[in-house]
N, CA, C, O and CB atoms as a CASP TS submission, in Angstrom:
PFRMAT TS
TARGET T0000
AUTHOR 0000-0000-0000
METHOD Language model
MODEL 1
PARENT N/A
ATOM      1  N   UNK     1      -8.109 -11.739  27.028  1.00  0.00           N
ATOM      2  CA  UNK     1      -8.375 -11.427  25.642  1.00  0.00           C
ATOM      3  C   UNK     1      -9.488 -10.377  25.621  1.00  0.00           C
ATOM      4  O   UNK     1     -10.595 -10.446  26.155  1.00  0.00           O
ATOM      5  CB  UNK     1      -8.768 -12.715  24.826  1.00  0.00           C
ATOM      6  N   UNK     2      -9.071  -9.600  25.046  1.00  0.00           N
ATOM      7  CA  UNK     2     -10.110  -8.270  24.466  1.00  0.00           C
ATOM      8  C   UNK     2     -11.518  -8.920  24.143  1.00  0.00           C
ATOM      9  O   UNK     2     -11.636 -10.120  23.896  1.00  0.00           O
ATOM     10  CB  UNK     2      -9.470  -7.443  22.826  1.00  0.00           C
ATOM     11  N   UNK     3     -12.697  -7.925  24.169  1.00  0.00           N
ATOM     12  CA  UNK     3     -13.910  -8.367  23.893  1.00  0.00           C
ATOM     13  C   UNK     3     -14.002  -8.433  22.299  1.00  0.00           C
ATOM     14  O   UNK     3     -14.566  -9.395  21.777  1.00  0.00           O
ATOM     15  CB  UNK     3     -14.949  -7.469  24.574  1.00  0.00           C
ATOM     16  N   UNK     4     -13.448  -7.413  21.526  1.00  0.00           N
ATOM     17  CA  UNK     4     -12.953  -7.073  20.167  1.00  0.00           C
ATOM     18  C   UNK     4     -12.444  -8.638  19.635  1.00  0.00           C
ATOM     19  O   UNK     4     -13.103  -9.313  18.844  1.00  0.00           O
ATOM     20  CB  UNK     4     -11.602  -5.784  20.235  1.00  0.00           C
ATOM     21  N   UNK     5     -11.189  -9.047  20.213  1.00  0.00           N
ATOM     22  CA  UNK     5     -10.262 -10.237  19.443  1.00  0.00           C
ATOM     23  C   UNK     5     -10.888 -11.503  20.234  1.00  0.00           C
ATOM     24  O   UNK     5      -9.971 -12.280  20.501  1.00  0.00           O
ATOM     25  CB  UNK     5      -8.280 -10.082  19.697  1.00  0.00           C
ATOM     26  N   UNK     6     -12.258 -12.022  20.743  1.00  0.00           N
ATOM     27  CA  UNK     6     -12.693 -12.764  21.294  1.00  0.00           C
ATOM     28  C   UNK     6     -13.633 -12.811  20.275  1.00  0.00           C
ATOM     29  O   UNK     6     -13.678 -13.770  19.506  1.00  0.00           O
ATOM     30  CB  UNK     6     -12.887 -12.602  22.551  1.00  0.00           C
ATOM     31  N   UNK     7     -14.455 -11.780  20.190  1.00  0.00           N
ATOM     32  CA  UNK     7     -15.852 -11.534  18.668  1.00  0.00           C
ATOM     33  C   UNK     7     -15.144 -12.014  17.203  1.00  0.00           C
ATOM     34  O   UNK     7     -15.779 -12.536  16.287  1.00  0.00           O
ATOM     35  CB  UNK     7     -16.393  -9.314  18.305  1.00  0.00           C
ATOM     36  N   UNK     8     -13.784 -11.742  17.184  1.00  0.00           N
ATOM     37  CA  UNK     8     -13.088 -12.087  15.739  1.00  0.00           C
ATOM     38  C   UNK     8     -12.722 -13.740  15.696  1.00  0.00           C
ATOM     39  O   UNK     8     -12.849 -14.440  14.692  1.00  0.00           O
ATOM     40  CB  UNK     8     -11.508 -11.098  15.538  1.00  0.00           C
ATOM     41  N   UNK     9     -12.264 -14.178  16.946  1.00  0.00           N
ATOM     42  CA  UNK     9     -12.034 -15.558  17.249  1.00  0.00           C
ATOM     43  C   UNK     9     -13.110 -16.059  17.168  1.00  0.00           C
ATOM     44  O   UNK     9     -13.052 -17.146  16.594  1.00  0.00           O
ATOM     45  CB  UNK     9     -11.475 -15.893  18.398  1.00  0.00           C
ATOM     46  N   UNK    10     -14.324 -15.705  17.553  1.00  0.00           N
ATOM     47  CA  UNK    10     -15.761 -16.769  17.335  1.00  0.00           C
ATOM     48  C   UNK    10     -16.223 -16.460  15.805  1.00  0.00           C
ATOM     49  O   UNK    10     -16.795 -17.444  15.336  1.00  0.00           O
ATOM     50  CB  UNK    10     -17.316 -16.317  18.584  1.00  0.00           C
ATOM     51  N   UNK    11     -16.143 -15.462  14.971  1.00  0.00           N
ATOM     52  CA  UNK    11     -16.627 -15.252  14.087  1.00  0.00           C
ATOM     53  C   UNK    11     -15.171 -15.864  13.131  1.00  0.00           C
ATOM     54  O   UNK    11     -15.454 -15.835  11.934  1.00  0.00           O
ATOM     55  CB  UNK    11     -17.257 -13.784  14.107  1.00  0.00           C
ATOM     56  N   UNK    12     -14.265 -16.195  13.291  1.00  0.00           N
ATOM     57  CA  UNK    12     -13.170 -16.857  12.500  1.00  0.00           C
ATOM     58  C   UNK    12     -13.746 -18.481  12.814  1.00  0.00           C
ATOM     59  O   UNK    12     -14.034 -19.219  11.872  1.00  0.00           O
ATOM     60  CB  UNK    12     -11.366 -16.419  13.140  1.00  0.00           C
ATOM     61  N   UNK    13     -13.826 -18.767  13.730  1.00  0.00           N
ATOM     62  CA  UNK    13     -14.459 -20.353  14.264  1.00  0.00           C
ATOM     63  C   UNK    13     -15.304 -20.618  13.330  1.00  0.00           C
ATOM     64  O   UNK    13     -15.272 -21.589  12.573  1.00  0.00           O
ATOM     65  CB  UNK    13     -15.308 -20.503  15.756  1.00  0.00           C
ATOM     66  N   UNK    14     -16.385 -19.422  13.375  1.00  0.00           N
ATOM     67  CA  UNK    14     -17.825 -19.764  12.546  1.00  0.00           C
ATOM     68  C   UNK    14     -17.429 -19.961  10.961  1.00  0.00           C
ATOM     69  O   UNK    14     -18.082 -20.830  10.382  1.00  0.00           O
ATOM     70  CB  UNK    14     -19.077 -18.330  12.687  1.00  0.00           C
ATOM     71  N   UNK    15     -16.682 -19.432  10.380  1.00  0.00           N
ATOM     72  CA  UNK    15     -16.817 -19.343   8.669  1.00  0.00           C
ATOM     73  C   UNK    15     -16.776 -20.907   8.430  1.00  0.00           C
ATOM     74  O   UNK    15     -15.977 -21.685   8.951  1.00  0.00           O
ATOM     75  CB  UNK    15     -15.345 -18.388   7.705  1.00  0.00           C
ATOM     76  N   UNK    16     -17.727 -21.200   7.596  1.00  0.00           N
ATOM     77  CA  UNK    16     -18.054 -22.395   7.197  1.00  0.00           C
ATOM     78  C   UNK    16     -18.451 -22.211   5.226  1.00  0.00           C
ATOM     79  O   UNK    16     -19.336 -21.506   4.741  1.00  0.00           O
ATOM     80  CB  UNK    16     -19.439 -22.890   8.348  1.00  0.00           C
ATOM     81  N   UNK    17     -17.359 -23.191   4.401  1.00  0.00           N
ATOM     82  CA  UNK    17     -18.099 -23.137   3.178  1.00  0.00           C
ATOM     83  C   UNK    17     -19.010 -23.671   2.845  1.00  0.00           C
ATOM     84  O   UNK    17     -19.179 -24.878   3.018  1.00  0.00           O
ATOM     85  CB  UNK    17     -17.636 -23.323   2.405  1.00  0.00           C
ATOM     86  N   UNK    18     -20.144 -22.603   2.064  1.00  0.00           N
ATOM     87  CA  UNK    18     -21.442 -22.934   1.607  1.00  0.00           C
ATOM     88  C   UNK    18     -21.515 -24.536   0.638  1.00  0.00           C
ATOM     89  O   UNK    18     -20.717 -25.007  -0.172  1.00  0.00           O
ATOM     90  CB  UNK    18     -21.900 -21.541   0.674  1.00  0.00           C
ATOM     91  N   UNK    19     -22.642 -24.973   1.082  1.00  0.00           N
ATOM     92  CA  UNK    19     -22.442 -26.326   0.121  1.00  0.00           C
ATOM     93  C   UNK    19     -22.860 -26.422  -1.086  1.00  0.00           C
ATOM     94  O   UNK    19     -22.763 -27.399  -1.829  1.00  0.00           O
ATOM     95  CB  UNK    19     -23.001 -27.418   0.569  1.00  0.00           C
ATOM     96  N   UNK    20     -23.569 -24.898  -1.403  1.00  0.00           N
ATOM     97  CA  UNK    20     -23.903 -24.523  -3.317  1.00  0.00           C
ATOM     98  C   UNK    20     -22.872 -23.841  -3.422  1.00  0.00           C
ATOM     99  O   UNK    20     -23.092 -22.824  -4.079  1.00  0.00           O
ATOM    100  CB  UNK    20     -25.388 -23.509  -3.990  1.00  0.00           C
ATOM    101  N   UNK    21     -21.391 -23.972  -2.923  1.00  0.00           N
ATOM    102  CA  UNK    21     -19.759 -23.114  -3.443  1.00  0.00           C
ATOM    103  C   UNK    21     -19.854 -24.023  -4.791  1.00  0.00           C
ATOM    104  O   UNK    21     -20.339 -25.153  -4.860  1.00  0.00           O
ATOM    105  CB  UNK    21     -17.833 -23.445  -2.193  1.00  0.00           C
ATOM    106  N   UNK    22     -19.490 -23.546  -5.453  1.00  0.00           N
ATOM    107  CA  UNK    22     -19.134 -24.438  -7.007  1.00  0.00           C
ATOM    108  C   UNK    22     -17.809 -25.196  -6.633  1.00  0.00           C
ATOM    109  O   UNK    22     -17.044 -24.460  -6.008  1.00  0.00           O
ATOM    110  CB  UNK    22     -18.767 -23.257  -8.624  1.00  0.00           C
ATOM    111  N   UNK    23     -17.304 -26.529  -6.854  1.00  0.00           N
ATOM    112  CA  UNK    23     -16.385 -26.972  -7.199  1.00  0.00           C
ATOM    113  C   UNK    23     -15.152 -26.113  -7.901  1.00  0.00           C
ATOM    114  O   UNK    23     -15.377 -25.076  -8.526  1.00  0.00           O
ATOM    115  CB  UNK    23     -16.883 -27.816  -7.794  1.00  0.00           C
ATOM    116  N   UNK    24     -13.966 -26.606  -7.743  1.00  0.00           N
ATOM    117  CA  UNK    24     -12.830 -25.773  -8.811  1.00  0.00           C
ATOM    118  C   UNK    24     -12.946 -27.025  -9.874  1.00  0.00           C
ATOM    119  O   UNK    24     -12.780 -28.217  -9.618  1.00  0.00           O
ATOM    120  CB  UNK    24     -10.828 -25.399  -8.072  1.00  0.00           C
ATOM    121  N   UNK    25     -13.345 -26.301 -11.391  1.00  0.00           N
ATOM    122  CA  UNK    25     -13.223 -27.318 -12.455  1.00  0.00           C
ATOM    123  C   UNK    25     -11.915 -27.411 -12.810  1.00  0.00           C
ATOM    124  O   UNK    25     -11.055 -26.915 -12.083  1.00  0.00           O
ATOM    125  CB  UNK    25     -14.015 -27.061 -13.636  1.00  0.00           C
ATOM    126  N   UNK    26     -11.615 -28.012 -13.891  1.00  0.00           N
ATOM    127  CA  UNK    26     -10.469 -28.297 -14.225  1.00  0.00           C
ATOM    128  C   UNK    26     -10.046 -27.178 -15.160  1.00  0.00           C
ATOM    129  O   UNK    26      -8.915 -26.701 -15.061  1.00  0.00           O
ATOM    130  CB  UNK    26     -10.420 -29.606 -14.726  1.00  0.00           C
ATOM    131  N   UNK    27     -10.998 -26.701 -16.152  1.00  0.00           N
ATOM    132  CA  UNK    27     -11.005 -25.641 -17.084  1.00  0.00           C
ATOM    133  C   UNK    27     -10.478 -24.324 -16.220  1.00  0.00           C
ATOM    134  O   UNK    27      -9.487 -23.624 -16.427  1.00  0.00           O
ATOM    135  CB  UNK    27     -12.542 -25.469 -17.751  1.00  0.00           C
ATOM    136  N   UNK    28     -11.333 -24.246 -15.339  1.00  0.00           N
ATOM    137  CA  UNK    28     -11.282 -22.949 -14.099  1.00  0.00           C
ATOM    138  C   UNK    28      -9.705 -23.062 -13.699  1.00  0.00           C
ATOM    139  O   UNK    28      -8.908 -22.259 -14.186  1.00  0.00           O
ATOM    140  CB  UNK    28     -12.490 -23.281 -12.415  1.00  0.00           C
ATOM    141  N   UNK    29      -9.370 -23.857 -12.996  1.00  0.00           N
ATOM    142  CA  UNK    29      -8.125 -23.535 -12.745  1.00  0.00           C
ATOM    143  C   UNK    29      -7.099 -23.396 -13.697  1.00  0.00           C
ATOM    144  O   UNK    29      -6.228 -22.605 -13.336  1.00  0.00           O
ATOM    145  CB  UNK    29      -7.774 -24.269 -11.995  1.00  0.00           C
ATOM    146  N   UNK    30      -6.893 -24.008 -15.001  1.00  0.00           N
ATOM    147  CA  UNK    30      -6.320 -24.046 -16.237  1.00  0.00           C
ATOM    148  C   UNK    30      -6.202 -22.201 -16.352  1.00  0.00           C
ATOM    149  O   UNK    30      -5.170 -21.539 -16.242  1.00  0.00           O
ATOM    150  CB  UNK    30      -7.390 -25.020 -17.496  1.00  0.00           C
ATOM    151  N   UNK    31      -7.361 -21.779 -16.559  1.00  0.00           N
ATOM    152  CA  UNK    31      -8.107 -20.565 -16.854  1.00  0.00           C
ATOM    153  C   UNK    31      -7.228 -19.252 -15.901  1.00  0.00           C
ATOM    154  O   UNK    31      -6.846 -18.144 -16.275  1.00  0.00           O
ATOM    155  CB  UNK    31      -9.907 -20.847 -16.345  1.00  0.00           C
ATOM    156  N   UNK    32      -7.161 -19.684 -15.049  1.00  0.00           N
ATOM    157  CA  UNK    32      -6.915 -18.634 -13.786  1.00  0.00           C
ATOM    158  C   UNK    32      -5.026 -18.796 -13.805  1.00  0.00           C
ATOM    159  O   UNK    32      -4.297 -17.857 -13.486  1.00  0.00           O
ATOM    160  CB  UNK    32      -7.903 -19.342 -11.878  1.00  0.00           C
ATOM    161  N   UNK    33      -4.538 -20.076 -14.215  1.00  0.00           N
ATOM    162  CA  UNK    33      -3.029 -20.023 -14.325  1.00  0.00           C
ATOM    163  C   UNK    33      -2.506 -19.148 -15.452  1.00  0.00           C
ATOM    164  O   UNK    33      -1.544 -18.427 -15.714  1.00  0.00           O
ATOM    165  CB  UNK    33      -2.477 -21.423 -14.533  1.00  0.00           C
ATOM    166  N   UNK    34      -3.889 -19.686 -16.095  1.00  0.00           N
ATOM    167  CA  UNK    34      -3.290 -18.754 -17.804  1.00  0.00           C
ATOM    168  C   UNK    34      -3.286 -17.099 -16.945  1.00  0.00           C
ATOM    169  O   UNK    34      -2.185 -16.621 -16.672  1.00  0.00           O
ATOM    170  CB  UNK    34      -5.067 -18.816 -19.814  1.00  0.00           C
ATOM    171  N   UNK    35      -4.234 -16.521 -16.666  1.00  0.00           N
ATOM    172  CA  UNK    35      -4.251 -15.414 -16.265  1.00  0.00           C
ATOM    173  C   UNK    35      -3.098 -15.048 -15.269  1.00  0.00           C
ATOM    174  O   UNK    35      -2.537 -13.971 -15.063  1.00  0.00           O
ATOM    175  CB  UNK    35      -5.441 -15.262 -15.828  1.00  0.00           C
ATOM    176  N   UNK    36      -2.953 -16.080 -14.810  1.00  0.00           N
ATOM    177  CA  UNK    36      -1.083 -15.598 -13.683  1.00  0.00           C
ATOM    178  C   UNK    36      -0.408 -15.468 -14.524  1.00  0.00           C
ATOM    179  O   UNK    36       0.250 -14.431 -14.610  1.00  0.00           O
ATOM    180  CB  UNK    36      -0.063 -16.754 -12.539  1.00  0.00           C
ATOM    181  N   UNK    37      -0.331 -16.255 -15.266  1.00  0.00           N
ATOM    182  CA  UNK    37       1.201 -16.199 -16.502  1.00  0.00           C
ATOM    183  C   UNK    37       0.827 -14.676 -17.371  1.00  0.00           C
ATOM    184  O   UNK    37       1.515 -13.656 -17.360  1.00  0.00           O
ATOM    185  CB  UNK    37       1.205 -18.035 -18.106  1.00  0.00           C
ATOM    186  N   UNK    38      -0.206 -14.855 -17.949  1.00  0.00           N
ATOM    187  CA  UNK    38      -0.467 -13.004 -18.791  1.00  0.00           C
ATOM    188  C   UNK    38       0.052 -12.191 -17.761  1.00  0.00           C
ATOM    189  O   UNK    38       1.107 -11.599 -17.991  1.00  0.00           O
ATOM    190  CB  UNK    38      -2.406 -12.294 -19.143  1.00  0.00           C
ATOM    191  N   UNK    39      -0.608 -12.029 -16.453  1.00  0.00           N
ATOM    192  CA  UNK    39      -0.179 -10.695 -15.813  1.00  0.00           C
ATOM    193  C   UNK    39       0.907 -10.571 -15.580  1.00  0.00           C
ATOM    194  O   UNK    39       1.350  -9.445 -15.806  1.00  0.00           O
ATOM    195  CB  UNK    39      -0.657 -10.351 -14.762  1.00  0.00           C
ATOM    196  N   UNK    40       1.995 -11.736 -14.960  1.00  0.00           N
ATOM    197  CA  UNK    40       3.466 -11.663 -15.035  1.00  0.00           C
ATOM    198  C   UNK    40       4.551 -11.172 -15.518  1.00  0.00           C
ATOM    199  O   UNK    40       5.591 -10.644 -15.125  1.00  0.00           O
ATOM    200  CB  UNK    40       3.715 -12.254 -15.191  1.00  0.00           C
ATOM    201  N   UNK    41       3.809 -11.622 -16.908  1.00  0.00           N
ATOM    202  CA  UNK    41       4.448 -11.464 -18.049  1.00  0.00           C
ATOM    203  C   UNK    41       4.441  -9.734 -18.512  1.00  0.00           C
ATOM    204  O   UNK    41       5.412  -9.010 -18.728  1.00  0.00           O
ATOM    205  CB  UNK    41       3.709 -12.486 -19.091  1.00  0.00           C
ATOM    206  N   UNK    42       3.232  -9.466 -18.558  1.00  0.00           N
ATOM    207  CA  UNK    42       2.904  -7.938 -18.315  1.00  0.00           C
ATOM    208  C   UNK    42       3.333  -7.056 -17.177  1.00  0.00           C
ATOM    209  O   UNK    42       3.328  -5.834 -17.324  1.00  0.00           O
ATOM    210  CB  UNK    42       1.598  -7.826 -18.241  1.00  0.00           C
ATOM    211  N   UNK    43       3.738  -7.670 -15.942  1.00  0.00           N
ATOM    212  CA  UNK    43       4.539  -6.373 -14.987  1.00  0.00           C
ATOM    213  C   UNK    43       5.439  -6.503 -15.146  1.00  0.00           C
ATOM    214  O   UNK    43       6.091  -5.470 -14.993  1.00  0.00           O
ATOM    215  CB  UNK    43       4.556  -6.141 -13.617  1.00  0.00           C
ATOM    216  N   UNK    44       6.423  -8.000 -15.643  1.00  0.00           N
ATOM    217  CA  UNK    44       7.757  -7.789 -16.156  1.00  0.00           C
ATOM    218  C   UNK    44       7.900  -7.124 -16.984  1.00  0.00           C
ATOM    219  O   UNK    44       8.664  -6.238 -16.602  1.00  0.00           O
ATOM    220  CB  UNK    44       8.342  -8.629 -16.498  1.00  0.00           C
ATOM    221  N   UNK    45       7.530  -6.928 -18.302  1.00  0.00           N
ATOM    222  CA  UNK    45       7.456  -6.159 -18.774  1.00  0.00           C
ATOM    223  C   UNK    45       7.616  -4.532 -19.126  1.00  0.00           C
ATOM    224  O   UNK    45       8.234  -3.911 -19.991  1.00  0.00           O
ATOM    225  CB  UNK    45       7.037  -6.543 -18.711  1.00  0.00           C
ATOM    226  N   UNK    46       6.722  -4.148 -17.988  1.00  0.00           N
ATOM    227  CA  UNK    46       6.565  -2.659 -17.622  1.00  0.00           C
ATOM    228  C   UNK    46       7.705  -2.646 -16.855  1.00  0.00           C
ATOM    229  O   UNK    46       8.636  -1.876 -17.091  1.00  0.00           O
ATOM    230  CB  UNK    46       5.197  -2.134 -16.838  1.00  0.00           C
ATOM    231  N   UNK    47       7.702  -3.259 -16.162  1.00  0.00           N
ATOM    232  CA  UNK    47       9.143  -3.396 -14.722  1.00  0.00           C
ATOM    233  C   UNK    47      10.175  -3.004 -15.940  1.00  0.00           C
ATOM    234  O   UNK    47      10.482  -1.822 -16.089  1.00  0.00           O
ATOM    235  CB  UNK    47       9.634  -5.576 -13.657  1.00  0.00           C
ATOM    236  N   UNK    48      10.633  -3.881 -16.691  1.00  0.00           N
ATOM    237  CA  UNK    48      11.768  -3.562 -17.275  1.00  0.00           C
ATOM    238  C   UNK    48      11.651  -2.390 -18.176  1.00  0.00           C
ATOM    239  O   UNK    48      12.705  -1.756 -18.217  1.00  0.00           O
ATOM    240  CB  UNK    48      12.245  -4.651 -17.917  1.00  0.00           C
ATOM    241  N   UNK    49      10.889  -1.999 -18.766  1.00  0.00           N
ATOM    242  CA  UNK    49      10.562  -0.594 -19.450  1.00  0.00           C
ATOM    243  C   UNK    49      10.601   0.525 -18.759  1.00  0.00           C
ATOM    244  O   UNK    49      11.094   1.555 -19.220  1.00  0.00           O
ATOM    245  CB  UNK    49       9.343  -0.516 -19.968  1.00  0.00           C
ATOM    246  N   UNK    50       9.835   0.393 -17.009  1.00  0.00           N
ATOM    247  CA  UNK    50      10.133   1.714 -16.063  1.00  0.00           C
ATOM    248  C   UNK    50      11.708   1.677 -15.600  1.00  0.00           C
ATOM    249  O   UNK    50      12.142   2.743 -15.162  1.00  0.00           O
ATOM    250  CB  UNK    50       9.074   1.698 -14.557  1.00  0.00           C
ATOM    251  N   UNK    51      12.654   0.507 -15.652  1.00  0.00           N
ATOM    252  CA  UNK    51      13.869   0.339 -15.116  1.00  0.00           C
ATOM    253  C   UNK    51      14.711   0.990 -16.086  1.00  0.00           C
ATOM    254  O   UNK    51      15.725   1.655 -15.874  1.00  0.00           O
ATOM    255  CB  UNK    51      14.213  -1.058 -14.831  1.00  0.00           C
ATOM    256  N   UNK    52      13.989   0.627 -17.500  1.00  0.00           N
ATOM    257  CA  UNK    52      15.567   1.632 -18.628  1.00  0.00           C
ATOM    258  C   UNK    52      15.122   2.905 -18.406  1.00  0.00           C
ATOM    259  O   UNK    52      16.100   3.647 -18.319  1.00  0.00           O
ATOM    260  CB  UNK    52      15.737   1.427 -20.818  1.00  0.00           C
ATOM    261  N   UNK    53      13.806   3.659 -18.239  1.00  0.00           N
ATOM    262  CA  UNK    53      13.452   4.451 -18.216  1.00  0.00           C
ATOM    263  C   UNK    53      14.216   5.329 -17.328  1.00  0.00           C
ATOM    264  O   UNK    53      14.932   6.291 -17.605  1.00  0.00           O
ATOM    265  CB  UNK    53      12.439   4.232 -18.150  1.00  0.00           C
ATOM    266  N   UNK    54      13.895   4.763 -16.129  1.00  0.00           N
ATOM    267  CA  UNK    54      14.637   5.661 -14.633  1.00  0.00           C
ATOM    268  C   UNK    54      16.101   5.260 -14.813  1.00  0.00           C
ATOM    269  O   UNK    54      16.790   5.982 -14.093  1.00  0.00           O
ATOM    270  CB  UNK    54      14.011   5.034 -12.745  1.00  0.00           C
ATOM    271  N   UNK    55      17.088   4.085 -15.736  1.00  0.00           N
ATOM    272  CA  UNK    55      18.487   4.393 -16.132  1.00  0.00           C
ATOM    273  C   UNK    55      18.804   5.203 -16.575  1.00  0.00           C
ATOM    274  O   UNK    55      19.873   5.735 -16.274  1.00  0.00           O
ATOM    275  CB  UNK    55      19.004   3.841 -16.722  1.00  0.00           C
ATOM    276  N   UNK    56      17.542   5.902 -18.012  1.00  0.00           N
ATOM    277  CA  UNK    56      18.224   6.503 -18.788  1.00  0.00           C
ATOM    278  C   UNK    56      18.350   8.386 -17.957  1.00  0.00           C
ATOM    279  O   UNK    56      19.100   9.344 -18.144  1.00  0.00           O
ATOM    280  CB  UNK    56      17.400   6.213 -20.381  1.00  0.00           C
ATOM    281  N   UNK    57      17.037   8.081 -16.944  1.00  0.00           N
ATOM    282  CA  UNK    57      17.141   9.562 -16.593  1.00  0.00           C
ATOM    283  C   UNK    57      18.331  10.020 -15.630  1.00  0.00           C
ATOM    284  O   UNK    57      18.905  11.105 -15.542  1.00  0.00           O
ATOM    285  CB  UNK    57      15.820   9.971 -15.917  1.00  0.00           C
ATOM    286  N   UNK    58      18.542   8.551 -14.784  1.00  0.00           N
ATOM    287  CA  UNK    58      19.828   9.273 -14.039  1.00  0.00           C
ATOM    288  C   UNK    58      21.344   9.435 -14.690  1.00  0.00           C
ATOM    289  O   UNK    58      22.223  10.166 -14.233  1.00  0.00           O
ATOM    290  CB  UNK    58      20.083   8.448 -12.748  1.00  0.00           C
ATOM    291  N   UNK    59      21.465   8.465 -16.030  1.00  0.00           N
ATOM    292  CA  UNK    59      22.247   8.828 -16.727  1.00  0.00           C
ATOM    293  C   UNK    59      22.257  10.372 -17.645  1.00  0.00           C
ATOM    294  O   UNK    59      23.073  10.886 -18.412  1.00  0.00           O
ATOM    295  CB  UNK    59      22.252   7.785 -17.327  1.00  0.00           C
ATOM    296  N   UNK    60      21.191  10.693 -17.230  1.00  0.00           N
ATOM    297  CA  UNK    60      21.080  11.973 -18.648  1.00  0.00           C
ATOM    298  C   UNK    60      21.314  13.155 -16.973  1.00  0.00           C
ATOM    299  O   UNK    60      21.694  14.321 -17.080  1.00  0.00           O
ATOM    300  CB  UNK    60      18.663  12.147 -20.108  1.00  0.00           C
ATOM    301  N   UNK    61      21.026  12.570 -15.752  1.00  0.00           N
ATOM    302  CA  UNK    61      20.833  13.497 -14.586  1.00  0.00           C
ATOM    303  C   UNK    61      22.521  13.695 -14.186  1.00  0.00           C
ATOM    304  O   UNK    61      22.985  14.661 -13.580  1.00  0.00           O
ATOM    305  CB  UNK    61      19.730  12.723 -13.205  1.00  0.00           C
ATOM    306  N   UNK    62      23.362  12.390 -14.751  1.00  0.00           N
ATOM    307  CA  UNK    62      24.452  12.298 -14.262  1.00  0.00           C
ATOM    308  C   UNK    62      25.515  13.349 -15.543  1.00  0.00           C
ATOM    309  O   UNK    62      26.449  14.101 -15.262  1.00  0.00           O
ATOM    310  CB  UNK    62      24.727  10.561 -14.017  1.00  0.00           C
ATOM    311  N   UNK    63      25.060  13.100 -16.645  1.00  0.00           N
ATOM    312  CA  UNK    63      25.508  13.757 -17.761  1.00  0.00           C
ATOM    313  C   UNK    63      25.226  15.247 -17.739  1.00  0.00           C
ATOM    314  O   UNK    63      26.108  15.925 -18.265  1.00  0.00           O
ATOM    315  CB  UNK    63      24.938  13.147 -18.903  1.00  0.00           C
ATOM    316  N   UNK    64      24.234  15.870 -17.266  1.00  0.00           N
ATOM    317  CA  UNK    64      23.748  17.320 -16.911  1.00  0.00           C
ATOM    318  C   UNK    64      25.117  17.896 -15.648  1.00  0.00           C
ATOM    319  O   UNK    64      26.102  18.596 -15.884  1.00  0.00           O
ATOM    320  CB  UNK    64      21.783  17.191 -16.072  1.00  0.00           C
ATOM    321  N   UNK    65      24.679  17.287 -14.355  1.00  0.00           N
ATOM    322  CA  UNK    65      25.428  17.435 -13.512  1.00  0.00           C
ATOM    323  C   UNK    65      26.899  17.382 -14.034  1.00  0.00           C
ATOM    324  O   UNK    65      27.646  18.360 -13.991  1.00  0.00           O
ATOM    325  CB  UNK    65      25.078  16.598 -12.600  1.00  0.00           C
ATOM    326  N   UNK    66      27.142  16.551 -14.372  1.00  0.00           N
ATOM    327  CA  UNK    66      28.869  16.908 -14.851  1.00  0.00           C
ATOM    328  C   UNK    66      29.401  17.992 -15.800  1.00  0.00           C
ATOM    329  O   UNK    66      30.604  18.182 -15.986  1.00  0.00           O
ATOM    330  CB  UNK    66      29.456  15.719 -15.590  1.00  0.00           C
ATOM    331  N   UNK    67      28.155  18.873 -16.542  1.00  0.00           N
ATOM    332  CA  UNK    67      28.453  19.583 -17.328  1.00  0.00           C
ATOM    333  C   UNK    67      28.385  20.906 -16.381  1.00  0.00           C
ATOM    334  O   UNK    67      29.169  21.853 -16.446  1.00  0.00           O
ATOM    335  CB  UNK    67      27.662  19.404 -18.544  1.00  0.00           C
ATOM    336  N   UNK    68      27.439  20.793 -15.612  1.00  0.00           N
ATOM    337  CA  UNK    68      27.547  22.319 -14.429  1.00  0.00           C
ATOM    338  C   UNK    68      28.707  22.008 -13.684  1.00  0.00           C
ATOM    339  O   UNK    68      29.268  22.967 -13.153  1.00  0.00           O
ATOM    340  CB  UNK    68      26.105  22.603 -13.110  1.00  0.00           C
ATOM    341  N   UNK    69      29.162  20.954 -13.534  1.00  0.00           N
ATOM    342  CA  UNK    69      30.552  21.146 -13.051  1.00  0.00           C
ATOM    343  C   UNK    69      31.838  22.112 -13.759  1.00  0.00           C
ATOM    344  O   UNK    69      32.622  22.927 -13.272  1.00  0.00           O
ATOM    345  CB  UNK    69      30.997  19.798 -13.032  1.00  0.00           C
ATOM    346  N   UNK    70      31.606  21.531 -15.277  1.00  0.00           N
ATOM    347  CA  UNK    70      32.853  22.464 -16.070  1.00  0.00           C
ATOM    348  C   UNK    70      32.791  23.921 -16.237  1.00  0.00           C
ATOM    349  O   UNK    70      33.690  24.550 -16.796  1.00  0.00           O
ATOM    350  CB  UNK    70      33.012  22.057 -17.522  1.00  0.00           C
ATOM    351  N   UNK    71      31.871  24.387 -15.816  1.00  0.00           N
ATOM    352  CA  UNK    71      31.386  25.539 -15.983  1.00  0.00           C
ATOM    353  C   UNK    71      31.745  26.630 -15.091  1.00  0.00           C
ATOM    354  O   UNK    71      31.265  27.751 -15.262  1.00  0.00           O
ATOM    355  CB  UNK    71      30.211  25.386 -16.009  1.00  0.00           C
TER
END
């Protein structure tokens, strides 16, 4: 083992949590789910707004192209 991934193995050994870490309250975690569900909800969101978006352009890319065809 490398001197590098031997220093990371003793310093991974060492991490120890502090005993003034705050508890997870009950509010806190309540708090932090709510915030998963908002952001979710918000990249679905965009997700589906950038998805009609980039439909509508390859449809308008596909509608262009077929017209330099008749030409």
């Amino acid at each position: 083992m490398s001197l590098f991934y031997w220093y990371i193995y003793i310093m991974k050994n060492e991490i120890e949590i502090p005993d003034h870490f705050p508890d997870a309250k009950e509010k806190d975690i309540k708090a932090a789910a709510k915030r998963r569900e908002d952001y979710s909800i918000t990249r679905d969101l965009r997700a589906k707004e950038e998805n009609e978006a980039i439909a509508r352009r390859l449809l308008r890319d596909k509608e262009n192209k077929g017209e330099d065809n008749t030409v």
